[in-house]
VEXDREN-2710 file (C-alpha; in Angstrom, 1 decimal):
% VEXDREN-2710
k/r/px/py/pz
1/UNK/-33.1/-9.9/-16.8
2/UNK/-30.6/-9.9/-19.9
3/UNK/-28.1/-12.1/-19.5
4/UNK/-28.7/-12.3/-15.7
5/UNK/-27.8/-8.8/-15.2
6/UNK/-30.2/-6.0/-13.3
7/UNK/-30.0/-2.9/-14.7
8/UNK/-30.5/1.0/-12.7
9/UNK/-34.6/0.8/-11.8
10/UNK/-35.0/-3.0/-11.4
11/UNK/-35.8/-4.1/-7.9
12/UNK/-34.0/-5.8/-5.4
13/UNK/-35.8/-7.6/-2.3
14/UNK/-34.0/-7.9/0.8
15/UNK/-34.6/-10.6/3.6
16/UNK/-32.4/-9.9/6.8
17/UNK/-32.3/-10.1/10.5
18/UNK/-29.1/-8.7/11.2
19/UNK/-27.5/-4.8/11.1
20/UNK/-26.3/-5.6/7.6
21/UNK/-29.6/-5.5/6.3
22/UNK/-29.9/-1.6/6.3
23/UNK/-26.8/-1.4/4.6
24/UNK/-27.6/-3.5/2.0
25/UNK/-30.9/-1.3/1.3
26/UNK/-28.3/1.5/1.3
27/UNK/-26.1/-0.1/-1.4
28/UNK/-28.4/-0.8/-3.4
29/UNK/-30.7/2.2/-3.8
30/UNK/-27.0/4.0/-4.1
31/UNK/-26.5/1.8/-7.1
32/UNK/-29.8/2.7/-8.9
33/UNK/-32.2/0.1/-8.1
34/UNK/-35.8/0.1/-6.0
35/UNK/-35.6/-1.9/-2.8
36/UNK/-38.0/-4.0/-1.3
37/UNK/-37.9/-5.1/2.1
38/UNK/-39.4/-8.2/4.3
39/UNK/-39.5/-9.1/8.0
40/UNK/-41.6/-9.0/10.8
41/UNK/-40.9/-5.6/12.4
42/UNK/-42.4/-2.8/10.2
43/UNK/-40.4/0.2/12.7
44/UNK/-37.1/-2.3/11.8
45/UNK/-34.3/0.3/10.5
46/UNK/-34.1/-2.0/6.8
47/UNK/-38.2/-1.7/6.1
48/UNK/-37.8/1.9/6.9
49/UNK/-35.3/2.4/4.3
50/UNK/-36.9/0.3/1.7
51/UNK/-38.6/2.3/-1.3
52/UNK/-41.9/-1.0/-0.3
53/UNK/-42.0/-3.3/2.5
54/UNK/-44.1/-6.2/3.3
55/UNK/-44.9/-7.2/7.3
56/UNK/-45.0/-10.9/7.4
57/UNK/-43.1/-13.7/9.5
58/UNK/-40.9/-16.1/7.0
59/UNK/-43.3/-18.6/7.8
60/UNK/-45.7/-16.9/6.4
61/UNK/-45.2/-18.5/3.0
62/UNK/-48.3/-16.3/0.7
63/UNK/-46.6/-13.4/2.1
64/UNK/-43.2/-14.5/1.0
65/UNK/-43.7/-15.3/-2.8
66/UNK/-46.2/-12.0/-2.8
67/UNK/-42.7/-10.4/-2.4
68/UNK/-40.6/-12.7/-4.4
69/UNK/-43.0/-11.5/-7.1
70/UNK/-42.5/-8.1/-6.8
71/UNK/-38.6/-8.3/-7.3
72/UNK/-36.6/-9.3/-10.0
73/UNK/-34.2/-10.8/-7.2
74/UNK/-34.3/-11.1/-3.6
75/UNK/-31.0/-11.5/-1.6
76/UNK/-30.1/-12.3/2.2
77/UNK/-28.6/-11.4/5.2
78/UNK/-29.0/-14.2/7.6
79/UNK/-27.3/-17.8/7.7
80/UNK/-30.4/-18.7/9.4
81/UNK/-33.2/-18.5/6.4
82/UNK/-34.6/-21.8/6.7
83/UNK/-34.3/-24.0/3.1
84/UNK/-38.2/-23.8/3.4
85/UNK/-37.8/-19.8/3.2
86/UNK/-35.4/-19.9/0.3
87/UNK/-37.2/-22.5/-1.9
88/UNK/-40.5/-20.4/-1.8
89/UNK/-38.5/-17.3/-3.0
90/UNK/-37.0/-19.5/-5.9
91/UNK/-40.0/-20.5/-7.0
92/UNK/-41.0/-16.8/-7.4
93/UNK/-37.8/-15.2/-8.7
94/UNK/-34.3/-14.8/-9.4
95/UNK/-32.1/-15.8/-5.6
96/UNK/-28.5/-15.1/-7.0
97/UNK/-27.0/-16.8/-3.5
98/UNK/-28.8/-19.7/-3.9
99/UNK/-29.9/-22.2/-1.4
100/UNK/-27.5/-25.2/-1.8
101/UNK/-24.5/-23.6/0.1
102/UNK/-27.0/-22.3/3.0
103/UNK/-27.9/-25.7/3.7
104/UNK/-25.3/-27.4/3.6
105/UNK/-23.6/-25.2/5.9
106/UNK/-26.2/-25.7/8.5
107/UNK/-25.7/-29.2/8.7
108/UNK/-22.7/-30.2/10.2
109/UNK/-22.0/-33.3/8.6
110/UNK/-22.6/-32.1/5.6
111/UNK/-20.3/-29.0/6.0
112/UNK/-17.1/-31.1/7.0
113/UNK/-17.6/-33.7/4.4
114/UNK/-17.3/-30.8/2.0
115/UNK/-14.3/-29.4/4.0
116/UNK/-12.8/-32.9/3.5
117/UNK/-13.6/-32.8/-0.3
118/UNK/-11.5/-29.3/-0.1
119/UNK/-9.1/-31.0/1.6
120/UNK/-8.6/-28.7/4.6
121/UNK/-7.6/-29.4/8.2
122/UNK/-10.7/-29.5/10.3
123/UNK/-10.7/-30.6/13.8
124/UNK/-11.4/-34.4/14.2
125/UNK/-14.6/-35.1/15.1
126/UNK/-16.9/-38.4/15.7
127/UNK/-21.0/-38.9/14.7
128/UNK/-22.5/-39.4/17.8
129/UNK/-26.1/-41.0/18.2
130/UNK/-26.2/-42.3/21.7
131/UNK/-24.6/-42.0/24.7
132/UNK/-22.3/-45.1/24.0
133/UNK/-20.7/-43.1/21.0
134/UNK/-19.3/-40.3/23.0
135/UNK/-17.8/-43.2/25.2
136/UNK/-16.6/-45.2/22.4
137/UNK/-15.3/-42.2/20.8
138/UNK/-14.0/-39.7/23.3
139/UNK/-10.3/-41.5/23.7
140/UNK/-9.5/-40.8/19.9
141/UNK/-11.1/-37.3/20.0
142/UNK/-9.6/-36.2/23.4
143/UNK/-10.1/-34.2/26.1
144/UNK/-11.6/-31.4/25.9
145/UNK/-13.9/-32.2/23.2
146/UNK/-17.4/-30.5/22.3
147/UNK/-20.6/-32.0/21.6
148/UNK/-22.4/-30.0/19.1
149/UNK/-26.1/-30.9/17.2
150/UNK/-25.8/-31.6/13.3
151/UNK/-28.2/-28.6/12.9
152/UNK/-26.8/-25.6/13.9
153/UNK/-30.3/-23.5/14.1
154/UNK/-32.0/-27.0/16.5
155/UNK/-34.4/-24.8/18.6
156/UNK/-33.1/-27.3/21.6
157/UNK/-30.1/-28.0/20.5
158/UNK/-27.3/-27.2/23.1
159/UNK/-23.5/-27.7/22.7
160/UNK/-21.4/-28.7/25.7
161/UNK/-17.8/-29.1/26.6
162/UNK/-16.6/-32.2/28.2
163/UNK/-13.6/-32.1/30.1
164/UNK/-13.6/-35.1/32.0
165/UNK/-14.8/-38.6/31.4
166/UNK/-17.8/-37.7/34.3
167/UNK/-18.9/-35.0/32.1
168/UNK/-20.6/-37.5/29.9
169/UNK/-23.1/-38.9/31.8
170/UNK/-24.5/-35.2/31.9
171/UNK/-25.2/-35.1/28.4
172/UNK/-27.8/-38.0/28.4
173/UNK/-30.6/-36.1/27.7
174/UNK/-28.6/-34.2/24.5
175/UNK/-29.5/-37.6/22.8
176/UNK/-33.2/-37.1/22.8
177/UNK/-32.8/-34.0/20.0
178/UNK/-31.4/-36.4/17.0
179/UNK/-27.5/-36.6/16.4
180/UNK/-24.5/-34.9/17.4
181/UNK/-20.9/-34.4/16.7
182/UNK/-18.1/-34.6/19.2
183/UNK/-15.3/-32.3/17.9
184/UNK/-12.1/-32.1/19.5
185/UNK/-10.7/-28.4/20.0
186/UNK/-8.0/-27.1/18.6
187/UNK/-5.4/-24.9/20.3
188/UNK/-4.6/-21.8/18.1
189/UNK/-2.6/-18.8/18.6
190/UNK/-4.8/-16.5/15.9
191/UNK/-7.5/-16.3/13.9
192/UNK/-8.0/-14.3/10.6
193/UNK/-11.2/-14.3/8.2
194/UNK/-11.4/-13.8/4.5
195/UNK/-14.7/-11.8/2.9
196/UNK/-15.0/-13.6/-0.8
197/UNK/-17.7/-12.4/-3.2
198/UNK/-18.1/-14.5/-6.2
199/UNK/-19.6/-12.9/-8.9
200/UNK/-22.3/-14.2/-11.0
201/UNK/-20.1/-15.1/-14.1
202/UNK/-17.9/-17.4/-10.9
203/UNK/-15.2/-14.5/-11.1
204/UNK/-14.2/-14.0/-7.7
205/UNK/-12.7/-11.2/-5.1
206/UNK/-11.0/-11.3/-2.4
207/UNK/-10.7/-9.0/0.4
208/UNK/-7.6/-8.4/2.8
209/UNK/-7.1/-10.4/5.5
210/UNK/-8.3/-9.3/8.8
211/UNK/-7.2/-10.4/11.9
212/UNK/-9.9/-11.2/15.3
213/UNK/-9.7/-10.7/18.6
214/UNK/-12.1/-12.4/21.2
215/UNK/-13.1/-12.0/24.5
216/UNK/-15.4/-15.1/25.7
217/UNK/-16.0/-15.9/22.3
218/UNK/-17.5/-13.0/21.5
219/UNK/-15.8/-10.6/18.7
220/UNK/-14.2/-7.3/20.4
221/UNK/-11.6/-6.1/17.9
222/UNK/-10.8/-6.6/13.9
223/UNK/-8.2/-5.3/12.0
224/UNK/-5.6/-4.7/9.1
225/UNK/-3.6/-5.1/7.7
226/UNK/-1.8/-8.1/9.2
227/UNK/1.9/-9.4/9.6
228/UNK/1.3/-12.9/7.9
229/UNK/3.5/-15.5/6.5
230/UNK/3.1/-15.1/2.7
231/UNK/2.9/-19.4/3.0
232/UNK/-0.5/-19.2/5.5
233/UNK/-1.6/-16.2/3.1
234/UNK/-1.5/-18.4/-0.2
235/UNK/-3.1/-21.3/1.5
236/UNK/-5.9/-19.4/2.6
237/UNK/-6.4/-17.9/-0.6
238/UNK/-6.4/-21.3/-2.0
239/UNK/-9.0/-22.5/0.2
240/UNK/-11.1/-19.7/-0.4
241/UNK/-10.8/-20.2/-4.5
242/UNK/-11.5/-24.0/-4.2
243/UNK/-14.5/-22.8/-2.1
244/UNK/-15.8/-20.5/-5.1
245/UNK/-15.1/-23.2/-7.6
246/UNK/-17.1/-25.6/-5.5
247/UNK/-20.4/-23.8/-4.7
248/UNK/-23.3/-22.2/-6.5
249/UNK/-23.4/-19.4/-5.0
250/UNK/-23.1/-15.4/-6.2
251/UNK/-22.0/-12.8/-3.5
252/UNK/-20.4/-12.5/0.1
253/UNK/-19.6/-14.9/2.0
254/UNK/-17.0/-15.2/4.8
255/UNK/-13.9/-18.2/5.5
256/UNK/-12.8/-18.1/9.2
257/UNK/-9.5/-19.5/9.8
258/UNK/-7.8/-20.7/12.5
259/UNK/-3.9/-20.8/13.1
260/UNK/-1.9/-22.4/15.5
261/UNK/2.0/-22.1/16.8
262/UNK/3.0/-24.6/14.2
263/UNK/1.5/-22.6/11.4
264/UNK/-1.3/-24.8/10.6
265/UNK/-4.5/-24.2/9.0
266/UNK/-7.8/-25.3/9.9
267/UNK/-10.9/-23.5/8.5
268/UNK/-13.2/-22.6/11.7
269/UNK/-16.4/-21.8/9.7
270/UNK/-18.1/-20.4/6.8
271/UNK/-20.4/-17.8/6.7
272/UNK/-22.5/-18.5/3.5
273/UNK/-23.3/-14.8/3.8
274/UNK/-22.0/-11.3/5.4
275/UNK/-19.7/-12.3/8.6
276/UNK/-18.9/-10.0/11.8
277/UNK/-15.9/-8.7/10.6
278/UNK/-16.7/-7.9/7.1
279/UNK/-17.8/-3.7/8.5
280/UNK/-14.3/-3.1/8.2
281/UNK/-14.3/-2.2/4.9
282/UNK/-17.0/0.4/5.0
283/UNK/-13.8/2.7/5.2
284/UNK/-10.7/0.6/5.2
285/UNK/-10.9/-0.3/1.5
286/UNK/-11.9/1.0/-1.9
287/UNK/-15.1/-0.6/-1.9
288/UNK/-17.5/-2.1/0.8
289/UNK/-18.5/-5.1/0.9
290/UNK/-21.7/-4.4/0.7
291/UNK/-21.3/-2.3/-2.5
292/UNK/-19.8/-5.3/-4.2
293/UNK/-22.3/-8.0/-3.5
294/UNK/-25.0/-5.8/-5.0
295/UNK/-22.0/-5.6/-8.3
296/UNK/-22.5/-9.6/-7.8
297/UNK/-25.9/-10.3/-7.4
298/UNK/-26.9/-7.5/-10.3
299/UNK/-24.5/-9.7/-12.6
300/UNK/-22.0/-6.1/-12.9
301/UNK/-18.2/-6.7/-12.9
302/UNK/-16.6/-6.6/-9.1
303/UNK/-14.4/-3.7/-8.3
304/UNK/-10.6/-4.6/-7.6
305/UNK/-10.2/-3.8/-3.3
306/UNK/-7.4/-1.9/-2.4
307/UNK/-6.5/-1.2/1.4
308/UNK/-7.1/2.6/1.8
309/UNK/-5.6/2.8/5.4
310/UNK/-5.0/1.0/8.4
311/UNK/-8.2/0.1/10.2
312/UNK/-9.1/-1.6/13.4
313/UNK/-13.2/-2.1/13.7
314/UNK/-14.2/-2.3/17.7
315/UNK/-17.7/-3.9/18.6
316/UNK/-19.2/-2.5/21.8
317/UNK/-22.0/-3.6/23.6
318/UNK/-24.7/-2.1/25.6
319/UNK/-23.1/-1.8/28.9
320/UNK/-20.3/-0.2/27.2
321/UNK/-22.2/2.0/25.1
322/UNK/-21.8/5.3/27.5
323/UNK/-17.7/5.2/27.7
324/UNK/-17.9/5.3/24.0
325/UNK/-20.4/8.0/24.1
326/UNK/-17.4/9.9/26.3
327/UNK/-14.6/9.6/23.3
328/UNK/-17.1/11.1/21.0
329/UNK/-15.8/14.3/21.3
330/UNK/-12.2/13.7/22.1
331/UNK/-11.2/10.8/19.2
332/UNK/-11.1/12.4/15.7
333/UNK/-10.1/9.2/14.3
334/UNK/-12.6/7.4/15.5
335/UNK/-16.2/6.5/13.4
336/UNK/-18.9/5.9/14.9
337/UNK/-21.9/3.4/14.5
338/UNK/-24.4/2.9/17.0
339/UNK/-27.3/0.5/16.0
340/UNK/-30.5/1.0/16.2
341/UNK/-32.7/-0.8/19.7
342/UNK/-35.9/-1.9/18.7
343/UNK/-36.5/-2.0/22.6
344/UNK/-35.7/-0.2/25.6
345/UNK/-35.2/-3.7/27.7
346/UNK/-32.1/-4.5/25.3
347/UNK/-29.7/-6.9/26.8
348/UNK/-26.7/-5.0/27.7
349/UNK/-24.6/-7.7/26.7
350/UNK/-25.5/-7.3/23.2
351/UNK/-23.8/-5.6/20.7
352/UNK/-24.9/-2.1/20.3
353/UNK/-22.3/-0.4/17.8
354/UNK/-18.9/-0.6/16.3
355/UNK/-16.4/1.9/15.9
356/UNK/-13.9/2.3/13.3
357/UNK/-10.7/3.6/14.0
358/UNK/-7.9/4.5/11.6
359/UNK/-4.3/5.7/11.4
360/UNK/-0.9/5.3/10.1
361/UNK/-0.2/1.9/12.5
362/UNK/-2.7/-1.3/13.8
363/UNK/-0.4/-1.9/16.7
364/UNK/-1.0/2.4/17.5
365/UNK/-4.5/2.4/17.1
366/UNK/-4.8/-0.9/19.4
367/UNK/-2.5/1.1/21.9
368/UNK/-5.4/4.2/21.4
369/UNK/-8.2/1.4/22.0
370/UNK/-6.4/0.1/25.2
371/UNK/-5.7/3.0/26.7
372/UNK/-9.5/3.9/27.0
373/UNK/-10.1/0.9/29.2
374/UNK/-13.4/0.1/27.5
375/UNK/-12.3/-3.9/26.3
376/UNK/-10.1/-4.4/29.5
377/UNK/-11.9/-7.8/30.3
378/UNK/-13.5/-8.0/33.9
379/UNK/-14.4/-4.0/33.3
380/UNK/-17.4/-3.8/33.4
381/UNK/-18.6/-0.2/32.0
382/UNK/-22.0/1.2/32.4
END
């Protein structure tokens, strides 16, 4: 590559596990380039788009640098790639995003010390290695507080909440995994997320502000643009620069944010790749997010993102999926995209679509969402 940058006919290899992978074989076979494509299911929507694809589990390491060789880069979906995964495609070929950011945001410790060397607001939170630590530590940390393992992908690791100074005697056997944190939670009224892309010369790009609604944690609605206070807006923006400036790293990634009545900040995660949200912009701004991390990872100049119009993006799950099927033909505003079910026994609690709806007003187009019914919570749609 010339000067790091991938010209029209070079090939890209994708790794992914999640609905973005399709998109990013869309983007970039738009944008000129053949696409390669690796995971375990060969009738997966992203290997059926791919111009080559190779069958293989990612621990199947003679699989993985046969691809890596066969790219000039390979680029990823999923916060969950193992370092192991990552370290055989770098010593194969180019990996713009890099490996260093993805670990360190699986650790936990690691992530908040960096938070601390951003100097955010992060929850307090103790190390806990035995049972004694959570007692020792659960005064300063308060009630309720949540015990969660250091590595966020630990096959047994299990987070719980503990309300009361009985709960801790249940998490005895938590101990046996390796180390914890106990994090104390933080009351906030709303929560927005920023989609960065840094490009491969560290120039960076910001999208809007979106705003997140939840229903038991899980995302329901996203949407913008949002009525913020230009003072929480130029602190996350901050944030999210200091973040750029402090990784090596070339692409999407995604800052959460939490706010509370006061108007504090505190940065609820990083997603050292694409985050839930970030769909929005397939039609809400000038450019996708997905089109611009191929501009990054390709080494081309990022596109300035304008908000085209106001957008809310609507996940629905299985159960849901046939109420949505009923607004097909009735909401001409509405956009429709239903993933593709590898199986038939799907659970119907998991998310099976979005929908993105646009108009003159958010507060409108939430009324238009409402009135269906389909997100009322305890409704449960079939």
């Amino acid at each position: 590559m010339d000067n790091h940058v991938l010209y029209p006919g070079g090939t890209i290899g994708v790794i992914g596990d999640s609905t973005d992978g399709p998109m990013i074989v869309s983007a970039a076979r738009q944008a000129g380039f053949k696409v390669g494509a690796f995971g375990p299911d060969e009738t997966s929507e992203m290997l059926q788009l791919a111009d080559f694809k190779i069958v293989g589990d990612l621990s199947d390491h003679a699989r993985l640098t046969d691809f890596a060789e066969r790219c000039d880069l390979v680029t990823y979906d999923s916060q969950h790639l193992s370092p192991d995964v990552l370290s055989v495609i770098q010593e194969s070929t180019a990996l713009p995003q890099g490996s260093d950011f993805q670990t360190m945001m699986q650790d936990r410790l690691l992530e908040r010390a960096f938070y601390e060397q951003l100097n955010v607001n992060i929850p307090p939170y103790a190390t806990i290695v035995s049972l004694d630590d959570v007692y020792q530590s659960i005064n300063s940390i308060g009630y309720p507080s949540i015990l969660k393992p250091i590595q966020k992908d630990l096959v047994h690791g299990e987070e719980m909440t503990i309300r009361t100074q009985t709960d801790i005697a249940q998490a005895a056997g938590l101990m046996d995994w390796g180390t914890y944190i106990l994090e104390s939670t933080v009351d906030y009224s709303r929560e927005f997320t920023v989609t960065v892309v840094r490009g491969a010369t560290g120039e960076t790009s910001l999208f809007p502000a979106v705003e997140i609604k939840r229903q038991n944690g899980q995302m329901t609605w996203a949407y913008l643009p949002v009525a913020i206070d230009p003072a929480v807006q130029t602190e996350m923006d901050r944030i999210c620069n200091e973040i750029v400036a402090n990784v090596k790293y070339v692409g999407v990634f995604e800052v959460d944010f939490m706010i509370n009545d006061n108007g504090s900040i505190y940065v609820k995660q990083i997603v050292p790749t694409f985050g839930e949200a970030g769909r929005i912009f397939d039609r809400a701004t000038t450019v996708s997010q997905f089109e611009q991390h191929i501009r990054a990872i390709a080494g081309m100049p990022l596109s300035d993102v304008q908000i085209l119009k106001p957008t809310v993006m609507a996940a629905f799950t299985q159960n849901q999926a046939n109420a949505i099927r009923t607004q097909w033909t009735l909401k001409p505003n509405w956009h429709f995209s239903f993933y593709r079910q590898g199986h038939q026994d799907v659970d119907k609690q998991k998310l099976a679509g979005h929908i993105l709806v646009q108009g003159d007003d958010v507060n409108k187009l939430m009324e238009q969402l409402e009135d269906t019914e389909i997100w009322t919570p305890g409704s449960e749609v079939e």
